[in-house]
C-alpha positions as CSV (number, residue, x, y, z in Angstrom):
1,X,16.1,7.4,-4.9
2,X,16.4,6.9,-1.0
3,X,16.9,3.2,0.7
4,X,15.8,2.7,3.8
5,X,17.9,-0.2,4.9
6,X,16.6,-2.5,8.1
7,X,19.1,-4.0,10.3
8,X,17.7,-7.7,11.4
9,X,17.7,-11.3,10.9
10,X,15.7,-13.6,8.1
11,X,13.3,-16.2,9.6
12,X,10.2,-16.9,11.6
13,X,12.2,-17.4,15.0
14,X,13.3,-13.8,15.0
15,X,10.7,-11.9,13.8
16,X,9.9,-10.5,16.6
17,X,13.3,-10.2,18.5
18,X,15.0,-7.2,19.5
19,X,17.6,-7.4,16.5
20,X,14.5,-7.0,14.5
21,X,13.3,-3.8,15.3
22,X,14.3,-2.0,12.0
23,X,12.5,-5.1,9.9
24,X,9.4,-4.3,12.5
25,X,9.2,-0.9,11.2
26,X,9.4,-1.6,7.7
27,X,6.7,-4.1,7.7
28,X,4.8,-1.1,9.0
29,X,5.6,1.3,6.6
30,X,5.1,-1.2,3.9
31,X,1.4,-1.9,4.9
32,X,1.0,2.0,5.4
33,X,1.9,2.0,1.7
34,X,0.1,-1.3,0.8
35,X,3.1,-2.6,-0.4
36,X,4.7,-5.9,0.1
37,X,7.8,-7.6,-0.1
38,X,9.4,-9.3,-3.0
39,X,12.1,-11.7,-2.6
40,X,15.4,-10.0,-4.5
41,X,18.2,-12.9,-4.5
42,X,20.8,-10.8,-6.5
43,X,20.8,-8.3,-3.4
44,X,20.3,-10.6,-0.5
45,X,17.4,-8.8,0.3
46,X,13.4,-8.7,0.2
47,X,12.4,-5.4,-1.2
48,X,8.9,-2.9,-1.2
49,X,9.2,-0.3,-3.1
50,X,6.9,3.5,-3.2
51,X,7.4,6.8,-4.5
52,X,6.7,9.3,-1.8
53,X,6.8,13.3,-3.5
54,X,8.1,11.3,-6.7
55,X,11.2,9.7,-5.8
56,X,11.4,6.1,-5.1
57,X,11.7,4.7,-1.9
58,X,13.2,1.2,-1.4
59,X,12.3,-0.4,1.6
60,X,15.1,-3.3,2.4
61,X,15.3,-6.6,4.8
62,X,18.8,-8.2,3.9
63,X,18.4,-12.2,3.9
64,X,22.0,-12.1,5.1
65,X,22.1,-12.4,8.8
66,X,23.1,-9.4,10.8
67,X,26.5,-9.2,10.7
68,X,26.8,-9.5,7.0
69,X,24.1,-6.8,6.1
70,X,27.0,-4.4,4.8
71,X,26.8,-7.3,1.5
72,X,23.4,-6.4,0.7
73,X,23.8,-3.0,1.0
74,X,27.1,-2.7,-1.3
75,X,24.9,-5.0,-4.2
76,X,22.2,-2.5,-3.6
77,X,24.1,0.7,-3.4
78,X,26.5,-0.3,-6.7
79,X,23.3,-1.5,-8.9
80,X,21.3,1.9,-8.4
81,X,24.4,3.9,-8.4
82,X,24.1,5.9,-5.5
83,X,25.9,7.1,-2.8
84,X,26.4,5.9,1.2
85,X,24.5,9.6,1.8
86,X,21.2,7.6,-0.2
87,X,20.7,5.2,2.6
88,X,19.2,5.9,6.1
89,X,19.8,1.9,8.0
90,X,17.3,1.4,10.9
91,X,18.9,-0.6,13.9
92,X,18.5,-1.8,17.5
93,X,20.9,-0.7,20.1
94,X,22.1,-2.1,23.4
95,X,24.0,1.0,24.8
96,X,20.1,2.6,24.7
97,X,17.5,2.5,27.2
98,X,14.5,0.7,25.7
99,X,11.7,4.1,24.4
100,X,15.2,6.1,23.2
101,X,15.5,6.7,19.3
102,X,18.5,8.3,18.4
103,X,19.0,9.8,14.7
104,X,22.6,10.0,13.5
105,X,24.1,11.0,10.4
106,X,27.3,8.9,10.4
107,X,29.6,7.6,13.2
108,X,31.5,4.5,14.4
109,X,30.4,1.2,15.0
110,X,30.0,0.8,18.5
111,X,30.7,-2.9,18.6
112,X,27.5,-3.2,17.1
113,X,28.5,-5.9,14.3
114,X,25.8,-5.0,12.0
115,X,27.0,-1.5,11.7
116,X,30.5,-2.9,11.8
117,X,30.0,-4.6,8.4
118,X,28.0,-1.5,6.7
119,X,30.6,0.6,7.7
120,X,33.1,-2.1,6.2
121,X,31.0,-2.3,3.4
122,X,29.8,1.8,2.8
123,X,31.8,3.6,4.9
124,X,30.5,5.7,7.5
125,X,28.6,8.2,5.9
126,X,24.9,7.0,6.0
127,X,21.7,8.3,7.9
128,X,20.9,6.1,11.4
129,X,18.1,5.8,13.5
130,X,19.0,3.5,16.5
131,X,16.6,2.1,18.4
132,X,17.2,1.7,22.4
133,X,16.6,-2.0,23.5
134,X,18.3,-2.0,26.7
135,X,17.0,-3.0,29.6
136,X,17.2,-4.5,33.1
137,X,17.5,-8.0,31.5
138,X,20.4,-7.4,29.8
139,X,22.1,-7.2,32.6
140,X,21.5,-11.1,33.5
141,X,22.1,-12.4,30.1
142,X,24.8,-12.6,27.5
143,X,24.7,-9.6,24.9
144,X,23.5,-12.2,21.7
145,X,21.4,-14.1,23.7
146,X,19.2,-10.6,24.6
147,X,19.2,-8.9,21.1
148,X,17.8,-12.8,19.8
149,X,15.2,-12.6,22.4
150,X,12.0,-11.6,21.9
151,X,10.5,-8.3,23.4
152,X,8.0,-8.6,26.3
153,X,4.5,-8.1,26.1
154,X,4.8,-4.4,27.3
155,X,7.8,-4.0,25.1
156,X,5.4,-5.2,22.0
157,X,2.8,-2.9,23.0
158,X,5.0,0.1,23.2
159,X,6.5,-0.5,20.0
160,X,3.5,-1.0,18.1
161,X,1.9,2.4,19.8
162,X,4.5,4.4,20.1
163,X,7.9,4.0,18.7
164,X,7.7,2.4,15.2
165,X,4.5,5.3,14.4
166,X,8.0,7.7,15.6
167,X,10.2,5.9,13.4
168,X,8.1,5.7,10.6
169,X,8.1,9.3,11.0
170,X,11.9,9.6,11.3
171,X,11.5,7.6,8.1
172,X,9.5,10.1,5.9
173,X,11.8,13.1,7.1
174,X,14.7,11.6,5.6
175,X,12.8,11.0,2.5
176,X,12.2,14.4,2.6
177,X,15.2,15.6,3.5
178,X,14.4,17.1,6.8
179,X,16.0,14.8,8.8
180,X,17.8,16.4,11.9
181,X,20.2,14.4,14.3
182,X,17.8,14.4,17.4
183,X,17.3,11.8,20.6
184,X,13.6,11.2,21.6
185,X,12.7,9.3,24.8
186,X,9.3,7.9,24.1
C-alpha cells in the first residue's frame, strides 16, 4: 500500500491557491482514475482510493489545515500499519522558481510548516515532490499572504498543461517504485 499524501488547505477559498498545489494534483489523478473523494473524519482527511499493478493507492487531502497535516498522516500511517517510507507528500514550495519540481527522498523542513509538522509527526524519511511557486510577487508580499493567494491566469494554465500531467507522473513512479530524486524545470 502506497499514500500519496497532499500538502494543502480544506475549503472553497483556497482551492485554488498556491498551498494547494498537491490537492490540485490529486484531484487530477483522482478523475484520471474515476475516483472520488470520501470524507474520512477518523483521519482528518478525504480519501480516493485505486489499485495501480495490485497494490492500493490512497490518495489523501488532510481537513486539518496546513500546518497540522503531520496529524493526519500519523492516524493514517498507524491504522494501515506502514512505514514513513509508504508515503510520498506532494507540496508547494517558496525557495522554488514557479515550473521547478523537485523529487526528494527525505530531508529537513525548510521553514516550510507543513513539512515541519510531518516531519514532527513521521520523521523525515518519506518520498517529496515540491512544487516551485515562487515568483516575482513574492517579493512584494508577506510569505502567508503569497502561498494563500491564488495563482494567475498563466500560472493556472501552466499547471493544468504542464506540471500536474509531470507530477501525476512523478506520482505513478513512486507507485512503482521507480522513483529517482530528480529537478525538472518545466
Amino acid at each position: 500500500m502506497k499514500i500519496i499524501f497532499a500538502q494543502g488547505n480544506p475549503g472553497s477559498q483556497y482551492k485554488n491557491s498556491r498551498h494547494n498545489v498537491g490537492f490540485l494534483a490529486l484531484d487530477q489523478l483522482a478523475e484520471h482514475h474515476k475516483k472520488e473523494f470520501t470524507k474520512k473524519p477518523k483521519f482528518h482527511a478525504d480519501i480516493a482510493e485505486f489499485t495501480e499493478a495490485g497494490e492500493k493507492i490512497l490518495l489523501v487531502k488532510p481537513t486539518t489545515f496546513y500546518n497540522e497535516t503531520g496529524q493526519s498522516a500519523r492516524l493514517l500511517i498507524d491504522f494501515y500499519k506502514l512505514s514513513a517510507t509508504d508515503v510520498l507528500v506532494i507540496h508547494d514550495d517558496l525557495a522554488l522558481p514557479f515550473g521547478t519540481i523537485r523529487t526528494r527522498q527525505k530531508g529537513s523542513d525548510a521553514g516550510n510548516n507543513g513539512i515541519k509538522s510531518l516531519n514532527a509527526h513521521l520523521g523525515q524519511d518519506y518520498t517529496r515532490i515540491r512544487v516551485g511557486v515562487g515568483s516575482e510577487l513574492r517579493e512584494r508580499m508577506p510569505d502567508a499572504d503569497f502561498v494563500l493567494g491564488n495563482f494567475n491566469r498563466a500560472e493556472s494554465e501552466t499547471l493544468e498543461t504542464t506540471l500536474i500531467p509531470k507530477i501525476v507522473e512523478l506520482v505513478h513512479e513512486f507507485c512503482a517504485d521507480t522513483l529517482a530524486t530528480t529537478s525538472h524545470k518545466l
